[in-house]
Kinemage of the C-alpha trace (Angstrom):
@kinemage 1
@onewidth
@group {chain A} dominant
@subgroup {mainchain}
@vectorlist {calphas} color= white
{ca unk a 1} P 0.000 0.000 0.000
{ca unk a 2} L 1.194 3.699 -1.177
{ca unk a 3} L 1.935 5.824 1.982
{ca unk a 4} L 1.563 9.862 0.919
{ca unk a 5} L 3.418 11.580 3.603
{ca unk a 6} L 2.048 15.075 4.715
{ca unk a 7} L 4.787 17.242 6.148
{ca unk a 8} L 3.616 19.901 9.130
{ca unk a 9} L 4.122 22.930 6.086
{ca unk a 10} L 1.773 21.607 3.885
{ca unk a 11} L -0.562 21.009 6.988
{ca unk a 12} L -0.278 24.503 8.025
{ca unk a 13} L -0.608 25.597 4.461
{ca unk a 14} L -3.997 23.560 4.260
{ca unk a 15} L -5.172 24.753 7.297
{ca unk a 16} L -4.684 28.250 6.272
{ca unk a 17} L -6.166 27.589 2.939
{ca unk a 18} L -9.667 26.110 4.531
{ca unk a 19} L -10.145 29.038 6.872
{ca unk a 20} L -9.822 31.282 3.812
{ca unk a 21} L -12.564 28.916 1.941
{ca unk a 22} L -14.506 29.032 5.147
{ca unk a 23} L -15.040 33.170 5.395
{ca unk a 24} L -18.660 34.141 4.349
{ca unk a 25} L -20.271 37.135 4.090
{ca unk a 26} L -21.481 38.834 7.320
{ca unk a 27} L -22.252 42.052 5.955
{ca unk a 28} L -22.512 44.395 3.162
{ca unk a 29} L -20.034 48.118 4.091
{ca unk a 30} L -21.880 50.904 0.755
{ca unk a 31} L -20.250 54.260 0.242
{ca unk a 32} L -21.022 56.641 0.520
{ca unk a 33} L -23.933 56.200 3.126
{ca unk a 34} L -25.886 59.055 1.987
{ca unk a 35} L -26.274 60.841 -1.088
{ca unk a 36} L -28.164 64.040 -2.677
{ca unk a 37} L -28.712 64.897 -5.536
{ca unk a 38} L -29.164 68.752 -7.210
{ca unk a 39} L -31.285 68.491 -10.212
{ca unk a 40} L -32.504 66.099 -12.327
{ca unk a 41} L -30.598 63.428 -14.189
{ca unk a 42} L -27.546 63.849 -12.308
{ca unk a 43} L -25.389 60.673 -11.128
{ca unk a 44} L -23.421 59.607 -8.901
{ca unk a 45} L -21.838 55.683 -7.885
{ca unk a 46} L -22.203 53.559 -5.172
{ca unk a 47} L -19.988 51.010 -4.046
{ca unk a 48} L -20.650 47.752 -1.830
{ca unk a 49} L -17.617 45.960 -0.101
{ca unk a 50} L -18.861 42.206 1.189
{ca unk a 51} L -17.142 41.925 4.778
{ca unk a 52} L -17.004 38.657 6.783
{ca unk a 53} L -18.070 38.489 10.623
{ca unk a 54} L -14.573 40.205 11.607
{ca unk a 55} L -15.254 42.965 9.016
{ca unk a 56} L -12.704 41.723 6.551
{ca unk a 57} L -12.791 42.570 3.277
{ca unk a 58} L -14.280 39.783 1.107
{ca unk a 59} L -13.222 39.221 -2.623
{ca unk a 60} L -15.977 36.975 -3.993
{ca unk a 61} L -19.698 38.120 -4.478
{ca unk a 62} L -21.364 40.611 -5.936
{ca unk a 63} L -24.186 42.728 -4.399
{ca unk a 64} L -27.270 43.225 -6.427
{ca unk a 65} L -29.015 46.814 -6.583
{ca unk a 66} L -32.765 47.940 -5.972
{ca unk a 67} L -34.411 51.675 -5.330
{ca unk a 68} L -37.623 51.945 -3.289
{ca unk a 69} L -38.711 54.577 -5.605
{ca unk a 70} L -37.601 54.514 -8.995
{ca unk a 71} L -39.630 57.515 -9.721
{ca unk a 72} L -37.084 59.653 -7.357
{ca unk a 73} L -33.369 57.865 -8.383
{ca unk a 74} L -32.858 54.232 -10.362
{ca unk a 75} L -29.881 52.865 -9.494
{ca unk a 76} L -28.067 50.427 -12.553
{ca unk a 77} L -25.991 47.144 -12.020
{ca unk a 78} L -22.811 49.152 -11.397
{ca unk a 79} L -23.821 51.071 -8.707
{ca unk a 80} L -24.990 54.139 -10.301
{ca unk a 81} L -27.753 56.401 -8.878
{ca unk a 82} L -29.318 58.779 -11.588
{ca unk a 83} L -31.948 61.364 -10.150
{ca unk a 84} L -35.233 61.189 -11.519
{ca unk a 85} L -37.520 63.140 -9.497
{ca unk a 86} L -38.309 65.512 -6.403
{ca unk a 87} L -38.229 62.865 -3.013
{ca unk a 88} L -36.465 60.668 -1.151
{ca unk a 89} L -35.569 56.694 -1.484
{ca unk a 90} L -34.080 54.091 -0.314
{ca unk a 91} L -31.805 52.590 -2.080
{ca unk a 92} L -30.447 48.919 -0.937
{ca unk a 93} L -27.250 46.676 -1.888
{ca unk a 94} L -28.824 43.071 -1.649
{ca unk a 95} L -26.522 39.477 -1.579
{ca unk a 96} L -27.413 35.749 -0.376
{ca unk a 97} L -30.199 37.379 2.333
{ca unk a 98} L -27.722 40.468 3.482
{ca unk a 99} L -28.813 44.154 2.957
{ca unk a 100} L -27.674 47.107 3.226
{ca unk a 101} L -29.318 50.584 2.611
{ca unk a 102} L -28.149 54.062 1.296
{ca unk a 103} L -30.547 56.868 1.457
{ca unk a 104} L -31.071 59.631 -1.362
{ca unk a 105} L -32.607 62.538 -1.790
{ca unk a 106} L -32.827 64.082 -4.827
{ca unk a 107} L -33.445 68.139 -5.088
{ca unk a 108} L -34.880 69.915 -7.963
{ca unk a 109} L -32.448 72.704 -8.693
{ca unk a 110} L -31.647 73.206 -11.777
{ca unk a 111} L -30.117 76.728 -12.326
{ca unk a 112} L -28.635 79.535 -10.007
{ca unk a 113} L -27.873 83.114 -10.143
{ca unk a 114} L -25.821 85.028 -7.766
{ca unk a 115} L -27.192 88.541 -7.110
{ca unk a 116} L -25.410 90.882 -8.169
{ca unk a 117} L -23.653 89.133 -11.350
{ca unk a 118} L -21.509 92.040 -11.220
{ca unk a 119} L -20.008 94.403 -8.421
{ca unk a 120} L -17.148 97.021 -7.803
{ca unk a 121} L -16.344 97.506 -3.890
{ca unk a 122} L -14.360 100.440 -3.475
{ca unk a 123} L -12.468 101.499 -0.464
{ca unk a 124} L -10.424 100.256 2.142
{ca unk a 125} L -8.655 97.076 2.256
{ca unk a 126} L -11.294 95.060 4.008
{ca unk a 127} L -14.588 97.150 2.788
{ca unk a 128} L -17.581 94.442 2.292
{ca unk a 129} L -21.160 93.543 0.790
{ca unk a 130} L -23.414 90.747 0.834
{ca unk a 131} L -23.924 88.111 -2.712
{ca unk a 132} L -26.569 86.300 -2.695
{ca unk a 133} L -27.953 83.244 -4.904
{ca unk a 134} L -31.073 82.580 -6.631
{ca unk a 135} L -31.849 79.168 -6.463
{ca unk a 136} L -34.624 77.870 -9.203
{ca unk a 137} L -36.277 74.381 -10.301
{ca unk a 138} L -36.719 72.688 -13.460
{ca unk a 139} L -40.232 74.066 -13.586
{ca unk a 140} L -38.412 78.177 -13.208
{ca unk a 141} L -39.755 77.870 -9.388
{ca unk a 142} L -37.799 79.547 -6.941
{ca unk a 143} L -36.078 77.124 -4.298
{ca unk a 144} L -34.782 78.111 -0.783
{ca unk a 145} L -31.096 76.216 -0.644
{ca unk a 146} L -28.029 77.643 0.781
{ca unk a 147} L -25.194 77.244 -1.654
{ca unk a 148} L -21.622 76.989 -0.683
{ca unk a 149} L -19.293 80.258 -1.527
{ca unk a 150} L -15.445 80.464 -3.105
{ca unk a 151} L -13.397 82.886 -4.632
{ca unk a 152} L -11.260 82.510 -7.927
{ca unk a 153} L -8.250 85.113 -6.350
{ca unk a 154} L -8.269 85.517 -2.222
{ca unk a 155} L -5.372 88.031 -2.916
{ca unk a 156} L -8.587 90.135 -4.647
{ca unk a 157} L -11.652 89.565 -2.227
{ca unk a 158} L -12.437 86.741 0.150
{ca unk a 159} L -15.701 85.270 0.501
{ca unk a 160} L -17.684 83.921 3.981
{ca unk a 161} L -19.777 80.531 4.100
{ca unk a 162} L -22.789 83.531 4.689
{ca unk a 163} L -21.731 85.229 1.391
{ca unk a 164} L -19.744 88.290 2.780
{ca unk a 165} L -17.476 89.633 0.225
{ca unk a 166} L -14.042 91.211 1.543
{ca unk a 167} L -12.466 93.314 -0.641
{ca unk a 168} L -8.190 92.162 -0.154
{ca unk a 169} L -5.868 94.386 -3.278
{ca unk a 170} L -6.984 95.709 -6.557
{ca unk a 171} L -8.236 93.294 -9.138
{ca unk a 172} L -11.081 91.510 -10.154
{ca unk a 173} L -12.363 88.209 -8.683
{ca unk a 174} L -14.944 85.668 -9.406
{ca unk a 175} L -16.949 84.674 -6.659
{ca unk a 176} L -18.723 81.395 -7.169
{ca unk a 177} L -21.724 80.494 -5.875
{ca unk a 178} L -22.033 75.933 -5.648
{ca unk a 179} L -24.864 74.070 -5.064
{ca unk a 180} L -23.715 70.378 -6.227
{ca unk a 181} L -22.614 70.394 -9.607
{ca unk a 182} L -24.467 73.700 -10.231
{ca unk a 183} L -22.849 76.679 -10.361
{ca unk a 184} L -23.410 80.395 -10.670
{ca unk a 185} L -20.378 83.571 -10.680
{ca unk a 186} L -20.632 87.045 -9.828
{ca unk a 187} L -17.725 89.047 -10.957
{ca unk a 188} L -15.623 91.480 -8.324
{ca unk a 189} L -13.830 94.144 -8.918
{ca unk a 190} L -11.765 95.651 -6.512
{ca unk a 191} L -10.201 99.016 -6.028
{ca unk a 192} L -8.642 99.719 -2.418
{ca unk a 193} L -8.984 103.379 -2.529
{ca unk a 194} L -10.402 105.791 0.302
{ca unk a 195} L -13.580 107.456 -0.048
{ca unk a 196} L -13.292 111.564 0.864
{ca unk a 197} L -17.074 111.760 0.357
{ca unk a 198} L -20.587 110.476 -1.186
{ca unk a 199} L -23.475 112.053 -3.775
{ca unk a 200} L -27.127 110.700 -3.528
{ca unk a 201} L -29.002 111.595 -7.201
{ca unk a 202} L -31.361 112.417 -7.097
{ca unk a 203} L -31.372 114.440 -3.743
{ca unk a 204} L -34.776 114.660 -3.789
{ca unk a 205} L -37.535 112.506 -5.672
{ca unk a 206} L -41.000 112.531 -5.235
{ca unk a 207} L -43.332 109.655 -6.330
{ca unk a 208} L -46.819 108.334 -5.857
{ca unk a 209} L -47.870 105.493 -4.231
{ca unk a 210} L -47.175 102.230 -6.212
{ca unk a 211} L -44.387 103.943 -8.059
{ca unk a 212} L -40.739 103.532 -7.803
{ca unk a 213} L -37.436 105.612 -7.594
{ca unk a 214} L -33.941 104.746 -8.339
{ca unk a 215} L -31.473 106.353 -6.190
{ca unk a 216} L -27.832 106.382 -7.984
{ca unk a 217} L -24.626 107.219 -5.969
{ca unk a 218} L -20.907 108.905 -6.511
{ca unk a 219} L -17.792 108.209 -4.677
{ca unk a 220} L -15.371 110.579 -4.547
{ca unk a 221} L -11.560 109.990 -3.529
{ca unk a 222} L -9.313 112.297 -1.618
{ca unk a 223} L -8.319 114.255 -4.330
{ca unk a 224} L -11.568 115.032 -6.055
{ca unk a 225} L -11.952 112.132 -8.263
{ca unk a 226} L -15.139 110.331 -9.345
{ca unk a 227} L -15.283 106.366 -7.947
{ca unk a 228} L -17.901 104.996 -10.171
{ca unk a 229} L -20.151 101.589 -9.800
{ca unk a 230} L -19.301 101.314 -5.957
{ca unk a 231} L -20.846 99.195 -4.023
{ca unk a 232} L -23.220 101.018 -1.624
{ca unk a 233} L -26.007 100.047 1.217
{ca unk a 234} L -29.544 101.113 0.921
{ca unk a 235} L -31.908 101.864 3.965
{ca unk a 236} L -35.534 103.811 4.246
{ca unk a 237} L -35.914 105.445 7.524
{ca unk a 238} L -39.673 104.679 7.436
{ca unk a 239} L -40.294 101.602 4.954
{ca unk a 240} L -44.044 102.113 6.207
{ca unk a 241} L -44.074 105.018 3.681
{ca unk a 242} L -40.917 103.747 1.634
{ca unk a 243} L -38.689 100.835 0.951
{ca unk a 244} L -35.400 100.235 -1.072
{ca unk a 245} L -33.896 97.451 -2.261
{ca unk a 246} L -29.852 96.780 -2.351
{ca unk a 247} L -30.338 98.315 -6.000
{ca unk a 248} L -31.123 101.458 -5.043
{ca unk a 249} L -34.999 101.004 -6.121
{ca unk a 250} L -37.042 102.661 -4.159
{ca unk a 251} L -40.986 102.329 -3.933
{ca unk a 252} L -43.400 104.334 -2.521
{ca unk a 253} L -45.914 102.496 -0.001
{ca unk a 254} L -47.976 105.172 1.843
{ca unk a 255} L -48.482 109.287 1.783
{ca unk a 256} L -45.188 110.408 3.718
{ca unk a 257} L -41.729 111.432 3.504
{ca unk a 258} L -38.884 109.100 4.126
{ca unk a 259} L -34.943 109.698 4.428
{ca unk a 260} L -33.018 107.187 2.066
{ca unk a 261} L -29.530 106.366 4.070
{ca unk a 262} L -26.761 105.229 1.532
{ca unk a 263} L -23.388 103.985 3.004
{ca unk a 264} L -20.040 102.830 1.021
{ca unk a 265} L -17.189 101.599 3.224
{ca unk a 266} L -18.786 103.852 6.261
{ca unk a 267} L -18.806 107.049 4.212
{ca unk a 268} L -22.641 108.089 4.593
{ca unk a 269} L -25.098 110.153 2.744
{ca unk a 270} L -28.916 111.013 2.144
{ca unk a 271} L -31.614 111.600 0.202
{ca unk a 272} L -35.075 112.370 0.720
{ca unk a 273} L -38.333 110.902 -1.031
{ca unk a 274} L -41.546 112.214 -0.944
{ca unk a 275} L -44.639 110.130 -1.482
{ca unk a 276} L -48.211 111.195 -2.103
């Protein structure tokens, strides 16, 4: 009779080899574990890892792919979510009786604006104004999201999470406004100059009620000249009779007089508007 002769290596090595055979999946490890989606049609990929009971790392198996609401996001056999609709879902990586779930929401926004698309902000190193963004659906609906801000040139003007523009050195600077994959830019200009004094025009208006005023103001610099396009802040000392938008557009709402305060880099000045 043949004797076969094992030698304690190859035992080992066996051993080894059956505990490997042996691992099964415990659980099913999907990143990212949540996921949303701006607009419609927009994608983004899953991925499922198959771990065994110590939360190793399997390499056989595949997980298969469902959505709870294909009319929000579908989800394809590589792990792909696409957007399809205004909601939430659940979407779930499935193998041999283990699940795992993802949730996604998906967000109609499909275009944004930042207001103003353009602005100069003169004065001072450190001289600011507020951006802010326009948000609107697939159906031109307005949407209330807050985006996230950046700047193309922090050496020009810095930008706050809130939407504060800084004014840094002379230049111009595009500050971005992101809401997932959309996008919208206002462009900066910057001029670090100081401001001697202000001019309201008109210094007086007078309107009815219902109708509306634009107030335009002139920067001047130290040595006389004109600072065009600056930035400036709006307020109606009674908006009960009179209110003004960061435009300068003023509109009359009841019989009275109101003063409109106008500030650039804390230089201030006035203007009155009558309405009857």
């Amino acid at each position: 009779m043949r004797v076969i002769r094992v030698t304690g290596a190859a035992l080992c090595l066996l051993a080894v080899f059956a505990t490997a055979c042996s691992r099964k999946p415990a659980s099913i490890q999907v990143s990212p574990r949540k996921i949303v989606l701006y607009g419609i049609g927009r994608s983004q990929r899953l991925t499922a890892q198959l771990l065994d009971k110590k939360g190793r790392a399997l390499e056989s198996g595949h997980a298969t792919w469902a959505s709870s609401k294909r009319d929000v996001a579908t989800i394809d056999d590589a792990g792909r979510v696409v957007s399809k609709g205004s909601g939430k879902t659940m979407v779930s990586a499935n193998f041999e009786g283990l699940t795992a779930e993802v949730p996604v929401e998906v967000v109609d926004a499909a275009a944004i604006e930042v207001i103003p698309p353009q602005a100069t902000l003169i004065g001072p190193a450190g001289t600011s104004f507020t951006v802010s963004a326009a948000v609107k659906t697939s159906k031109n609906q307005p949407i209330s999201i807050r985006p996230s801000w950046s700047s193309s040139d922090e050496k020009v003007a810095k930008v706050s999470p809130e939407g504060v523009v800084t004014s840094v050195g002379n230049g111009t600077a595009a500050v971005t406004a992101h809401i997932g994959e959309l996008q919208g830019v206002a462009e900066v200009s910057v001029l670090v100059r100081e401001i001697a004094r202000l001019e309201v025009h008109p210094a007086t208006a007078l309107v009815r009620v219902g109708d509306s005023q634009r107030f335009q103001v002139v920067a001047f610099s130290s040595d006389g000249s004109r600072l065009e396009n600056a930035v400036a802040q709006f307020r109606s000392s009674n908006p009960t009779v009179a209110t003004i938008d960061g435009g300068g557009n003023a509109s009359g709402v009841s019989a009275g007089t109101a003063t409109i305060h106008v500030d650039v880099a804390g230089r201030v000045a006035e203007a009155t508007l009558i309405v009857n």
